[in-house]
N, C-alpha and C positions, 0 to 999 in steps of 0.2 A: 783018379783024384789022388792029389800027392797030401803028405801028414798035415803039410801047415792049410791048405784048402780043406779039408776037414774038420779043421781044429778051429777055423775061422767058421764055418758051415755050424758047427757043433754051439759056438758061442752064440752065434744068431739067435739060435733055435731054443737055448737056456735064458736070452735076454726075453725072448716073447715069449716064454713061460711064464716068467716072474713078474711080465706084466700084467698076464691076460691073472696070473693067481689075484695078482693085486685088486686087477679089476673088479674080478667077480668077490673080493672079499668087500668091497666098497660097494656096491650092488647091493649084497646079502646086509650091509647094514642101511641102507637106506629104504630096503623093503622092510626091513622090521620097523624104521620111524614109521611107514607110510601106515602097518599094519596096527601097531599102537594111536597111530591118528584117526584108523577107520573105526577104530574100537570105542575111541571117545566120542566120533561124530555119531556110530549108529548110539549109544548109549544117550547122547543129548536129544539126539530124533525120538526115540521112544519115549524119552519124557516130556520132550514139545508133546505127539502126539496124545499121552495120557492126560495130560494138561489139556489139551485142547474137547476130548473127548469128556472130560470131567468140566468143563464151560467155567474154570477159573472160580473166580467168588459169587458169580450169578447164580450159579446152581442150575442153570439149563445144558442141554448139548452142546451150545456154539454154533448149531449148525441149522442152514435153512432147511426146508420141504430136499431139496434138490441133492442133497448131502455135502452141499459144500458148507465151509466156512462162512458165517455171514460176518458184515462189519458190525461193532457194538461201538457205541462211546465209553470212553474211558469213564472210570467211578466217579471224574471229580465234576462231573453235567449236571 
């Protein structure tokens, strides 16, 4: 290989560098949205669940024999 096929070879190889860096910096920020999102979804689920567990203003469990959620009517029946 002669100096200017190398130096052409060379360029190549710096241009997909500074893409794949880019990439994976654009990556590494979208994983930390996704992980501040999962942060707030599990934090809303645990307080759905306590909420549901605590039976809201009824003051029962919420829940039938079977352990599921049962339907209630709303307070204004």
């Amino acid at each position: 290989m002669n100096d200017e096929q190398m130096a052409e070879r060379t360029l190549r190889l710096e241009e997909k560098v500074a893409y794949l860096e880019r990439h994976v910096t654009a990556q590494d920020k979208v994983m930390l949205e996704l992980s501040d999102t999962l942060a707030r979804v599990r934090a809303e689920l645990k307080m759905m669940r306590e909420r549901a567990g605590d039976g809201g203003a009824s003051g029962g469990s919420g829940r039938d024999d079977g352990g599921e959620l049962r339907d209630e009517r709303p307070p204004h029946y």
